[in-house]
N, CA and C atoms as an extended XYZ file, in Angstrom:
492
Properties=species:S:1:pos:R:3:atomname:S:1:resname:S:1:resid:I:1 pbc="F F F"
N       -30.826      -75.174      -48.791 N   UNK     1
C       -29.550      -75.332      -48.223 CA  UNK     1
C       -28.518      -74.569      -49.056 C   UNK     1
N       -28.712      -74.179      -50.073 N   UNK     2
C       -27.854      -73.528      -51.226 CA  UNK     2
C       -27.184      -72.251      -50.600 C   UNK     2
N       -28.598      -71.468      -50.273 N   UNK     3
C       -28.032      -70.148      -49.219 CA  UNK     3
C       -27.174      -69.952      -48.638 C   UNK     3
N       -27.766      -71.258      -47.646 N   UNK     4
C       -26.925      -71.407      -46.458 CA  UNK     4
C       -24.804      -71.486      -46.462 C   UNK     4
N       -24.763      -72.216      -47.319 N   UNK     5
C       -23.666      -72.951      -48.336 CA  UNK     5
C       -23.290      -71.333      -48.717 C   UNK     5
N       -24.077      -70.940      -49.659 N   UNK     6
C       -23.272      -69.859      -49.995 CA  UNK     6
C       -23.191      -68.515      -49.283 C   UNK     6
N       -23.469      -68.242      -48.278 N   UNK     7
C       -23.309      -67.557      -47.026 CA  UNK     7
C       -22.137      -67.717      -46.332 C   UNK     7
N       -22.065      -69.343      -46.012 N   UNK     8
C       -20.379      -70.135      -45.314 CA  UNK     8
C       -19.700      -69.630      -46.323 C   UNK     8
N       -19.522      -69.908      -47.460 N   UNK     9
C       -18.804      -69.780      -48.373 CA  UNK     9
C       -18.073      -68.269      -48.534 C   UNK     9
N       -19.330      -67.520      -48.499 N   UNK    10
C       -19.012      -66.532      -48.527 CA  UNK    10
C       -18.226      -65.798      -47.549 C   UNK    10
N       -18.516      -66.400      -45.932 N   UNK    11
C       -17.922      -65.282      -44.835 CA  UNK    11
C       -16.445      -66.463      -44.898 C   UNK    11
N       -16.413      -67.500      -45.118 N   UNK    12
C       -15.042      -67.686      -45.426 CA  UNK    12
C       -14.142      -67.032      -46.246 C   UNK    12
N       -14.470      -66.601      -47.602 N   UNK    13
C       -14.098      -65.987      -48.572 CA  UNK    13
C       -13.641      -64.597      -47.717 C   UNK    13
N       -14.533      -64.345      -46.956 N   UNK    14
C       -14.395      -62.663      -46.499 CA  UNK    14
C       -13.466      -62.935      -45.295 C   UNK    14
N       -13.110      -63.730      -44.891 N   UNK    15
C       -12.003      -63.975      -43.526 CA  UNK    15
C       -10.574      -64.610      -44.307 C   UNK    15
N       -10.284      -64.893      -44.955 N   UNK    16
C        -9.301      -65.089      -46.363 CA  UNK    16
C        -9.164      -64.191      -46.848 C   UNK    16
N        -9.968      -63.255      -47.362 N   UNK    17
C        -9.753      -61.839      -47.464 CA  UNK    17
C        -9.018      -60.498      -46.819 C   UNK    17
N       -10.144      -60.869      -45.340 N   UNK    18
C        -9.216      -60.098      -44.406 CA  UNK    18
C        -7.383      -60.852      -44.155 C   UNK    18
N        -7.598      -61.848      -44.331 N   UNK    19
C        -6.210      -62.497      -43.651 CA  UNK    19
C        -5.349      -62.140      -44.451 C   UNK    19
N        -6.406      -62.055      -45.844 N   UNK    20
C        -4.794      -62.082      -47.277 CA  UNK    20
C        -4.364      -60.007      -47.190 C   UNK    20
N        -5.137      -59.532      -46.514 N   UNK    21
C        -4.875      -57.913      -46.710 CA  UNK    21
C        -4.035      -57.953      -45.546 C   UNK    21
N        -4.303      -58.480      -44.293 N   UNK    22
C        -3.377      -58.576      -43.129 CA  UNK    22
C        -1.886      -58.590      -43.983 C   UNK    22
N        -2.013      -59.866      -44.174 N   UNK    23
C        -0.045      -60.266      -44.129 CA  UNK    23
C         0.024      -59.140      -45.566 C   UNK    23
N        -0.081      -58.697      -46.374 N   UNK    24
C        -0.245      -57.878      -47.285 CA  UNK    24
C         0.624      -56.737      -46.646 C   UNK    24
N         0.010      -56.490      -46.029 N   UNK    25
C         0.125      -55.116      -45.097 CA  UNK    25
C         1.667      -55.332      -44.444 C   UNK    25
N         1.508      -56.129      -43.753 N   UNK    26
C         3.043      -56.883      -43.431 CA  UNK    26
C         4.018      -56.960      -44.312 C   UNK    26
N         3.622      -57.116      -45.246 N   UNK    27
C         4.427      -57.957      -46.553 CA  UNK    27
C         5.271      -56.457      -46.801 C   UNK    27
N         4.404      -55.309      -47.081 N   UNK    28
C         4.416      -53.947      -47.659 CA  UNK    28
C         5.062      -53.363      -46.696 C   UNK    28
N         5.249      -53.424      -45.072 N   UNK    29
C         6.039      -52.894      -44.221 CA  UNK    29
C         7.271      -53.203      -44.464 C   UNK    29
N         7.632      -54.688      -44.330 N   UNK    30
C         8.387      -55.035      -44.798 CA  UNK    30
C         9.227      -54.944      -45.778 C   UNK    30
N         8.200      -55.124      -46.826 N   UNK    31
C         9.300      -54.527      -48.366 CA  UNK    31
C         9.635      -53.171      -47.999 C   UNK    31
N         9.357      -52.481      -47.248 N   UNK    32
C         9.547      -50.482      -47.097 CA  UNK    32
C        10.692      -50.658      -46.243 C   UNK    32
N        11.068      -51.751      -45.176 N   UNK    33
C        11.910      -51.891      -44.402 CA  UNK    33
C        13.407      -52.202      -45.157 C   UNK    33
N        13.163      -53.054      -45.968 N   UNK    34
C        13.730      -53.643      -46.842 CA  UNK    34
C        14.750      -52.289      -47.895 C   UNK    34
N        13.706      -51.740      -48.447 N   UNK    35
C        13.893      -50.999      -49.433 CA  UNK    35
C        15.261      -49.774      -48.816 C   UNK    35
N        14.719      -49.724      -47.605 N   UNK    36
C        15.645      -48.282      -46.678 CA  UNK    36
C        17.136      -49.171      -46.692 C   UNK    36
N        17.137      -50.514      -45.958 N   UNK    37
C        18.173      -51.202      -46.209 CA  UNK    37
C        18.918      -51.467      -47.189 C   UNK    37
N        18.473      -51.507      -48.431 N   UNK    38
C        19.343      -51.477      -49.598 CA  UNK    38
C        19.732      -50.504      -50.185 C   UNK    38
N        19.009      -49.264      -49.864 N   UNK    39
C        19.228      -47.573      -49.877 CA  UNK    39
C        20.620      -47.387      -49.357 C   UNK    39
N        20.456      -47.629      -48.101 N   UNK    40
C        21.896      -47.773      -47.181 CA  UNK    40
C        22.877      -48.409      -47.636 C   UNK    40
N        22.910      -49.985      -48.280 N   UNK    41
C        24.139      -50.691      -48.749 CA  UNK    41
C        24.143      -49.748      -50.121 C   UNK    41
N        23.521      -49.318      -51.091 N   UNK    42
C        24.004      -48.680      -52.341 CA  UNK    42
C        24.755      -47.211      -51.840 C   UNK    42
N        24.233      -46.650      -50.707 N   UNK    43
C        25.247      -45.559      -50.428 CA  UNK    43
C        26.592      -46.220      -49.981 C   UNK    43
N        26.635      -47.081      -49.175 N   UNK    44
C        27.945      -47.594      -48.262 CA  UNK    44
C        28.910      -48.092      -49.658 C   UNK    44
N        28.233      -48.938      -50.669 N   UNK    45
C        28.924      -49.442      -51.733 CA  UNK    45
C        29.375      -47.834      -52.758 C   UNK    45
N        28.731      -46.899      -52.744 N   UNK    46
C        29.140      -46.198      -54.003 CA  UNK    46
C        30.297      -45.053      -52.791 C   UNK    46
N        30.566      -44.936      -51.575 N   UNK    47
C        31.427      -44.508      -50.640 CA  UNK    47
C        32.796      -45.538      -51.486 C   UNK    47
N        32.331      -46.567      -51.137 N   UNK    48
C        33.482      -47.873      -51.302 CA  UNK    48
C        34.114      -47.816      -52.578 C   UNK    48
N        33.365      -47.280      -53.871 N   UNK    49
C        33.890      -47.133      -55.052 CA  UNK    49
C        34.534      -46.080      -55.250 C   UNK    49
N        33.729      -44.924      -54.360 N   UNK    50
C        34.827      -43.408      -54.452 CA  UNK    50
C        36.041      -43.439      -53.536 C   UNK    50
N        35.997      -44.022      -52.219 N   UNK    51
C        37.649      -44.787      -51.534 CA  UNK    51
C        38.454      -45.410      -52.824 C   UNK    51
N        37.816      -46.438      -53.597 N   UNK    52
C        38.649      -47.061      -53.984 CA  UNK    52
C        39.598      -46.355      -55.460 C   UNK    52
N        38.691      -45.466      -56.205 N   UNK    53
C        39.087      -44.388      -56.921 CA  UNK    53
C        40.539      -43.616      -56.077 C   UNK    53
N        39.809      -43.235      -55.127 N   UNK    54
C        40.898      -42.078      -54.575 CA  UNK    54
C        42.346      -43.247      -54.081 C   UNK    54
N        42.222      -44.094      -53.933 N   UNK    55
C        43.424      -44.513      -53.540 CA  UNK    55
C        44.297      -45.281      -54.416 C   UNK    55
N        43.316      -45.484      -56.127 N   UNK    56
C        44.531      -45.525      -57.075 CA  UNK    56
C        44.593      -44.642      -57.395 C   UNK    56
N        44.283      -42.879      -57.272 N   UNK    57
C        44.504      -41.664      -57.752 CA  UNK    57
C        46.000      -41.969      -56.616 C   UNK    57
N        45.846      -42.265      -55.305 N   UNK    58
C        46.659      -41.782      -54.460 CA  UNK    58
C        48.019      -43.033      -54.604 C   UNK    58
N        48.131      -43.652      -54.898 N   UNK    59
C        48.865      -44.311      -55.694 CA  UNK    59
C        49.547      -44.408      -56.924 C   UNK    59
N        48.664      -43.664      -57.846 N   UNK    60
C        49.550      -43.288      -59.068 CA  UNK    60
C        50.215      -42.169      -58.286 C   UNK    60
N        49.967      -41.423      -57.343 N   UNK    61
C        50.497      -40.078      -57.544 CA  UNK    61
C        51.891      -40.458      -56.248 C   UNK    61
N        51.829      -41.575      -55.175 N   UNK    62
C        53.266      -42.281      -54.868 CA  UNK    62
C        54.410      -42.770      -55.997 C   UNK    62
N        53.603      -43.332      -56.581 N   UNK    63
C        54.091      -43.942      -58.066 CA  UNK    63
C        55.487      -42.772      -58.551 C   UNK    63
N        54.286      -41.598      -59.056 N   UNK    64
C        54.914      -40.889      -59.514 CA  UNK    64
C        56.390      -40.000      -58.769 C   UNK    64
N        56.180      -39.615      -57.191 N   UNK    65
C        56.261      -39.107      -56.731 CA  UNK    65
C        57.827      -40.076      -56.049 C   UNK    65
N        57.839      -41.307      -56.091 N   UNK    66
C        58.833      -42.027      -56.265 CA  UNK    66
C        59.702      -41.692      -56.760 C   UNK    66
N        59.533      -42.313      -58.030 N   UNK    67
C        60.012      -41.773      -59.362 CA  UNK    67
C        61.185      -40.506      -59.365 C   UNK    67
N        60.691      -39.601      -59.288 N   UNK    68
C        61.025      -37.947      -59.562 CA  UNK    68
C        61.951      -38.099      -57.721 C   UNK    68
N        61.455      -38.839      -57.047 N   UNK    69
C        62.787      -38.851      -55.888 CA  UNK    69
C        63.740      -39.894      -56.448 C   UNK    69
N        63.565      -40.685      -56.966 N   UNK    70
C        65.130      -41.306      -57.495 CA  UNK    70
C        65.284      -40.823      -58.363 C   UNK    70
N        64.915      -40.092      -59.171 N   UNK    71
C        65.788      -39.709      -60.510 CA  UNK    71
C        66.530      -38.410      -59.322 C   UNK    71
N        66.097      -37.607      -58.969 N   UNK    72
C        66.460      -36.601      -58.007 CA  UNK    72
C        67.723      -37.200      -57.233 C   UNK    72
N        68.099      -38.498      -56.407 N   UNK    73
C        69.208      -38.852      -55.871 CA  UNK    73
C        69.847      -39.268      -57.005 C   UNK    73
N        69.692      -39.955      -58.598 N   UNK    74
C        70.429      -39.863      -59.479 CA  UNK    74
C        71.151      -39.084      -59.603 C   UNK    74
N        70.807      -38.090      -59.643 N   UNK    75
C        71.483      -36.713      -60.444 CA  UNK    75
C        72.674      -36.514      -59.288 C   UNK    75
N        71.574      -36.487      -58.187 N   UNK    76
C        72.228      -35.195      -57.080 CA  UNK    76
C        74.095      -36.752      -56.635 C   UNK    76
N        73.551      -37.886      -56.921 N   UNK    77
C        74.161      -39.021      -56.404 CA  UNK    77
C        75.956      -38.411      -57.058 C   UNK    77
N        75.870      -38.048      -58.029 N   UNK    78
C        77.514      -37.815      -58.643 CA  UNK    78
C        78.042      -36.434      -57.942 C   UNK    78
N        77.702      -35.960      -58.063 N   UNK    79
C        77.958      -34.635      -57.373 CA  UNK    79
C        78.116      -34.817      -55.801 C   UNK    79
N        77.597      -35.526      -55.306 N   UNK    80
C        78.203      -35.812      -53.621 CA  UNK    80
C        79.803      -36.496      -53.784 C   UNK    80
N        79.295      -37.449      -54.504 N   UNK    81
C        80.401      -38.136      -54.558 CA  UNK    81
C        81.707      -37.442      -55.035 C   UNK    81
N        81.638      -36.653      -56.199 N   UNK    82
C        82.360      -35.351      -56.672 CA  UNK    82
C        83.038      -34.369      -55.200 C   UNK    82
N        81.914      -34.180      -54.335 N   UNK    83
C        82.179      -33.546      -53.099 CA  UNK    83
C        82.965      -34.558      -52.193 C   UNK    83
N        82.845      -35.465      -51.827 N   UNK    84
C        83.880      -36.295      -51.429 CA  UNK    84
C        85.132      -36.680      -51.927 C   UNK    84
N        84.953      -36.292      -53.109 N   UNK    85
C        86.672      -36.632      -53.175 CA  UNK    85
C        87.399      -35.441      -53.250 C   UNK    85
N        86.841      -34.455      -53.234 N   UNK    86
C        87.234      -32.839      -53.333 CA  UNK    86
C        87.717      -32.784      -51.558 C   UNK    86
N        86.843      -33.274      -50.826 N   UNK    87
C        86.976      -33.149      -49.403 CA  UNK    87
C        88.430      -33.868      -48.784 C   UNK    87
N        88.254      -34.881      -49.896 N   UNK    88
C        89.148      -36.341      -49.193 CA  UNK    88
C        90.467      -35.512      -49.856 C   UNK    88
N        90.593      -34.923      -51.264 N   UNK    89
C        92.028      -34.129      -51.139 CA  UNK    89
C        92.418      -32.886      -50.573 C   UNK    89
N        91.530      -32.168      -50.293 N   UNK    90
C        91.670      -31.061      -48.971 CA  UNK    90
C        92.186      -31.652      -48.075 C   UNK    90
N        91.193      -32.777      -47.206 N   UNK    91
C        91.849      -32.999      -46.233 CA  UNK    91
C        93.690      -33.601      -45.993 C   UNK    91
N        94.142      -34.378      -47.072 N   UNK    92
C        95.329      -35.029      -47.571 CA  UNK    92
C        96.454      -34.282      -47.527 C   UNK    92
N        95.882      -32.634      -48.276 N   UNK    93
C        96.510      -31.470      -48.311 CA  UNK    93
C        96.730      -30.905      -47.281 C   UNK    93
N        95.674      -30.844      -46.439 N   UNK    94
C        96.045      -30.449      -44.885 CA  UNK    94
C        96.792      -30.885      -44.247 C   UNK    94
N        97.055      -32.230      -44.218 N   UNK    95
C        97.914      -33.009      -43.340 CA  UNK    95
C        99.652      -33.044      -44.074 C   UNK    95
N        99.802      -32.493      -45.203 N   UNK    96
C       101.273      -32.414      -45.617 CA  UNK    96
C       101.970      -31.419      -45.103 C   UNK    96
N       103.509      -31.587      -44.904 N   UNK    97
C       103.237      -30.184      -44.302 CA  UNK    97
C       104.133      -29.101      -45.556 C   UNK    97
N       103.812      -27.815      -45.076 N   UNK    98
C       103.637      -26.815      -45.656 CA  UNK    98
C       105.037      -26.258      -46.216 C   UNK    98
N       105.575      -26.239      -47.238 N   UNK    99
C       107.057      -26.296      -47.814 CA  UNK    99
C       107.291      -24.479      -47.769 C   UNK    99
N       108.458      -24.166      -47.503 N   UNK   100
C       108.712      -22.593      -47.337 CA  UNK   100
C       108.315      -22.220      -49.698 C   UNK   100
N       107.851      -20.670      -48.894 N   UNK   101
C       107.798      -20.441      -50.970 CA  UNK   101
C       109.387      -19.391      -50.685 C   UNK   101
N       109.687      -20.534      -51.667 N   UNK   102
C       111.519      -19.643      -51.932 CA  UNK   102
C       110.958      -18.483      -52.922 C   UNK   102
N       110.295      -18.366      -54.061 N   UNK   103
C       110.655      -17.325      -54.766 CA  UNK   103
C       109.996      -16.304      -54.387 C   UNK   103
N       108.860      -16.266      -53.242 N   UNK   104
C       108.172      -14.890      -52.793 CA  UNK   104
C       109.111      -13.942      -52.077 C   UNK   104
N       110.122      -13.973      -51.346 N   UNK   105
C       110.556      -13.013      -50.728 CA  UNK   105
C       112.553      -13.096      -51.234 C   UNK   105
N       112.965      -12.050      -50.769 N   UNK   106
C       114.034      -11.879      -51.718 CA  UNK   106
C       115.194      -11.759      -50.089 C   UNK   106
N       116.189      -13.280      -50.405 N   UNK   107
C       117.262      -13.178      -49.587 CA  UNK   107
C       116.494      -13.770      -48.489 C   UNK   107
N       115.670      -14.345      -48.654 N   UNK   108
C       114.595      -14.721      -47.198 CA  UNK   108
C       113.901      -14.097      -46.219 C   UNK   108
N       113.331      -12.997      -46.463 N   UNK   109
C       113.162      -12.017      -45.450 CA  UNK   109
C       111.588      -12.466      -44.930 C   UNK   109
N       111.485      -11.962      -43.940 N   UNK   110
C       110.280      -12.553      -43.252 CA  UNK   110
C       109.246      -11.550      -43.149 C   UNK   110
N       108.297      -12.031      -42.951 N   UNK   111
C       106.818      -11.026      -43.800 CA  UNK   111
C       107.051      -10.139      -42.121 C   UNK   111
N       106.187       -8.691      -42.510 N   UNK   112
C       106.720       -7.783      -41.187 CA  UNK   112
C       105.387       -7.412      -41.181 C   UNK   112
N       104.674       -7.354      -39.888 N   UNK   113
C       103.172       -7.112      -39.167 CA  UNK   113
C       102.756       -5.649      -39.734 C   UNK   113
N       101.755       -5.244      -40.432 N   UNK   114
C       101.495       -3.485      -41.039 CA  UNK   114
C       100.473       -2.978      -39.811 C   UNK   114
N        99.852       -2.255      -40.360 N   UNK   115
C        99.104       -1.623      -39.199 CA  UNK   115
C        97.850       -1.834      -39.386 C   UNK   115
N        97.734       -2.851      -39.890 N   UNK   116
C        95.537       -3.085      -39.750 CA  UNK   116
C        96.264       -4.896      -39.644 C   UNK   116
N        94.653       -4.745      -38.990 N   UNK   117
C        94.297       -6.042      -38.092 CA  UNK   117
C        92.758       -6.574      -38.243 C   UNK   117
N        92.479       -7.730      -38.282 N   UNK   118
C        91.375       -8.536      -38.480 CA  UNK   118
C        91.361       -9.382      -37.419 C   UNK   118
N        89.595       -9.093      -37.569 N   UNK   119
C        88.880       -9.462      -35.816 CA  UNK   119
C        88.102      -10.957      -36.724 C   UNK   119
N        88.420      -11.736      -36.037 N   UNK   120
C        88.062      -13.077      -36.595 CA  UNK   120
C        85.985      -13.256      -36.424 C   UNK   120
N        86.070      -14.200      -37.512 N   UNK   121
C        84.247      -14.281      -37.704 CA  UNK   121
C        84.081      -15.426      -37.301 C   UNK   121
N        83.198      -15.849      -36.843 N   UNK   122
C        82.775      -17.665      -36.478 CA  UNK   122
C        82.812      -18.028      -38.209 C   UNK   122
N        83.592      -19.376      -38.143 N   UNK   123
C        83.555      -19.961      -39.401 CA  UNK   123
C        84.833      -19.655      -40.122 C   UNK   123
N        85.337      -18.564      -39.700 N   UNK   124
C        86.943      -18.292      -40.261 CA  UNK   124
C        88.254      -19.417      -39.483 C   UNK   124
N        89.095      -19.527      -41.211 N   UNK   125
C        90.533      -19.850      -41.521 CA  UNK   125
C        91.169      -19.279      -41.261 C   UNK   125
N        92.544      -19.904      -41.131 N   UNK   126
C        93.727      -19.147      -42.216 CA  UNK   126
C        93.849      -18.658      -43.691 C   UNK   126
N        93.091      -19.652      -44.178 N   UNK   127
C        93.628      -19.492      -45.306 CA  UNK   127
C        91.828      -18.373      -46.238 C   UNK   127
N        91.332      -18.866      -45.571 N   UNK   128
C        89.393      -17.401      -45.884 CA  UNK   128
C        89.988      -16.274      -45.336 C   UNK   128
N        90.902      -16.027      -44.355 N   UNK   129
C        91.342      -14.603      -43.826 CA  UNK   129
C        92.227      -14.116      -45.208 C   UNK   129
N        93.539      -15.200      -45.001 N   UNK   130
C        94.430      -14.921      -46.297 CA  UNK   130
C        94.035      -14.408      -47.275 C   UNK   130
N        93.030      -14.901      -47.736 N   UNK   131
C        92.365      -14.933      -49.252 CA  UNK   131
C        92.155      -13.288      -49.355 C   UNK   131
N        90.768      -13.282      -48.397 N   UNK   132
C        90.210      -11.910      -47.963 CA  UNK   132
C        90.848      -10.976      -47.950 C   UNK   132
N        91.899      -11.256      -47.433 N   UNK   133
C        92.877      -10.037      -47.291 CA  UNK   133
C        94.557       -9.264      -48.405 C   UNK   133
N        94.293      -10.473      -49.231 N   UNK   134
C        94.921      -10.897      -50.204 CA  UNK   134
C        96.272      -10.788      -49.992 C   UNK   134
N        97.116      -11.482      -48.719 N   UNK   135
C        98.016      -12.116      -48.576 CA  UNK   135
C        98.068      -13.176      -48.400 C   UNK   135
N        99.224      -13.729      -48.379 N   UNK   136
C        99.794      -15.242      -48.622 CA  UNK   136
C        99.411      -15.802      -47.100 C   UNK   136
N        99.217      -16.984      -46.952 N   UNK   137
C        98.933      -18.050      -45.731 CA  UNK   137
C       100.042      -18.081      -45.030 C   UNK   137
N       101.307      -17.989      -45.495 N   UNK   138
C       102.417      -17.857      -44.575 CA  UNK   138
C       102.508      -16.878      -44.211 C   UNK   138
N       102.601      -15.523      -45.036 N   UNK   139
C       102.920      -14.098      -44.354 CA  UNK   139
C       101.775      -14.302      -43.148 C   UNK   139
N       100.578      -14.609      -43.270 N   UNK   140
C       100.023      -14.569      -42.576 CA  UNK   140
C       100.240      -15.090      -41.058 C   UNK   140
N       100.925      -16.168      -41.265 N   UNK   141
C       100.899      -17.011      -40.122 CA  UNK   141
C       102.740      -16.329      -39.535 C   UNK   141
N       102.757      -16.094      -40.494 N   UNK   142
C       104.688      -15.276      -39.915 CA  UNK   142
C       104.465      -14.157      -38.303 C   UNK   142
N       103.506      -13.069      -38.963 N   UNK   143
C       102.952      -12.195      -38.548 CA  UNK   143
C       102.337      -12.355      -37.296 C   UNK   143
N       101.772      -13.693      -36.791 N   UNK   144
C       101.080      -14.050      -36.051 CA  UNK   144
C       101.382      -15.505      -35.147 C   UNK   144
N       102.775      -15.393      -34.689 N   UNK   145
C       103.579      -16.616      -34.450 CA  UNK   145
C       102.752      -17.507      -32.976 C   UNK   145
N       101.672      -16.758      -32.776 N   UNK   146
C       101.630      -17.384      -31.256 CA  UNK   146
C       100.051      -17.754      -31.378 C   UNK   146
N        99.770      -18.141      -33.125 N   UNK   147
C        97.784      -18.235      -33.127 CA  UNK   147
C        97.745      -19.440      -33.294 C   UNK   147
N        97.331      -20.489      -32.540 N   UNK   148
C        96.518      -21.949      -33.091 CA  UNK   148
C        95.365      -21.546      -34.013 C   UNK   148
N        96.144      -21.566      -34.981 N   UNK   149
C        95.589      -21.759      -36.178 CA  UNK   149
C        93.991      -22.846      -36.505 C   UNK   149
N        93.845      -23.910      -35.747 N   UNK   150
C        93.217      -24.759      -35.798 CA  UNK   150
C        91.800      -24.654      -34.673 C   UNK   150
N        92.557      -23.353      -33.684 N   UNK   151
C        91.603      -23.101      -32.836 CA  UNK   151
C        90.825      -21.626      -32.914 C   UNK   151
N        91.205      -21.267      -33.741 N   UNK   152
C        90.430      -19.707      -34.287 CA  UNK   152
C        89.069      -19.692      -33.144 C   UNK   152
N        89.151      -18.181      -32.752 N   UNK   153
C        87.827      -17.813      -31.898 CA  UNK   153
C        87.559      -16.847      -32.231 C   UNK   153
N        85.736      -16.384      -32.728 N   UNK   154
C        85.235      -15.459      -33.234 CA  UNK   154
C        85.765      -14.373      -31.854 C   UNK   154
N        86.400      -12.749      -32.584 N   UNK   155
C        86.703      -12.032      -32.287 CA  UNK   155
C        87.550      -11.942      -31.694 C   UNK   155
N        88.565      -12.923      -31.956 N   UNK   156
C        90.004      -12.758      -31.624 CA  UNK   156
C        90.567      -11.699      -32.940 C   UNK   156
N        91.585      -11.182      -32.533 N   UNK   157
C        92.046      -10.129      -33.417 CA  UNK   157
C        93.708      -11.010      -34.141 C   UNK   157
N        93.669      -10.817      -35.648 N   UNK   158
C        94.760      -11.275      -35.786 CA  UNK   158
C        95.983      -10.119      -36.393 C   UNK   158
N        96.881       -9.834      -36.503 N   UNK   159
C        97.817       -8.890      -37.303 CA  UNK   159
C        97.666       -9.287      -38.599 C   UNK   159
N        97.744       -8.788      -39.717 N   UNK   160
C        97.414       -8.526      -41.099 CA  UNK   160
C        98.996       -8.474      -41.466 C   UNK   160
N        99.916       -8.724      -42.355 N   UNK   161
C       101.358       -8.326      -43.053 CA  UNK   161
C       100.856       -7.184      -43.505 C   UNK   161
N       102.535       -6.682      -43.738 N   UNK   162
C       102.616       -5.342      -44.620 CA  UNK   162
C       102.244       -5.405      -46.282 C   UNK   162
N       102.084       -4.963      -46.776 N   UNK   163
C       101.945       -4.656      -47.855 CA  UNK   163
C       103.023       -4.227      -48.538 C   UNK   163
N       103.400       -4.888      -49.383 N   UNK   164
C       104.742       -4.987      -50.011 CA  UNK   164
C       104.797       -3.945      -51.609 C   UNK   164
């Protein structure tokens, strides 16, 4: 009976065998299945670490970039303001009105039209023509009794004074 016994024994042993190489086999698909999957999360995670790099790179560089714009309205901040009050007494000046100059002309005589003439530019004054032309704002406006001054139109022609 010993045989016999160890024959059972044996083709049991050999069907335990096969069974334990079966799930084995399984086991080993599995772990390979496995393995691709964590392949994938270590790429997705080391993506996630280079995002997260670049966006305190991209943050220090708001940081910075802040910064260098307010110091920039610092600076530029006095100088507007400088320009506003330069503006605010122009304009003050404009609105006074304009006192005769006693000591430019002798006995009062009134400025007399010469023979050249200026064709107005978009953006032109009275007083950018004056300048330009290096007479006075009144001779100017003497010369030219019938110009709204305030309404200047590129290529209107104005009379120029004489030259004294």
């Amino acid at each position: 009976m010993l045989p016999v016994g160890g024959i059972i024994v044996g083709v049991i042993a050999l069907l335990l065998g096969g069974y334990a190489a079966i799930t084995l086999s399984k086991v080993n698909k599995t772990l390979t299945e496995h393995e691709t999957k964590i392949a994938k999360i270590d790429a997705v995670e080391s993506t996630a670490n280079q995002a997260a790099d670049a966006a305190q790179k991209a943050d220090k560089k708001y940081t910075e970039l802040r910064g260098q714009t307010q110091a920039g309205f610092d600076q530029i901040g006095p100088i507007i303001g400088n320009l506003q009050a330069s503006v605010t007494k122009l304009e003050e000046a404009a609105k006074k009105p304009v006192v005769a100059d006693k000591g430019g002309k002798k006995g009062g005589e009134k400025a007399v039209a010469g023979p050249g003439e200026y064709i107005v530019k978009s953006g032109d004054t009275g007083m950018k023509i004056a300048a330009a032309n290096k007479v006075s704002v009144k001779d100017l406006v003497d010369v030219n009794p019938g110009v709204n001054w305030n309404k200047l139109g590129a290529g209107q022609k104005i009379k120029l004074p004489a030259k004294k």
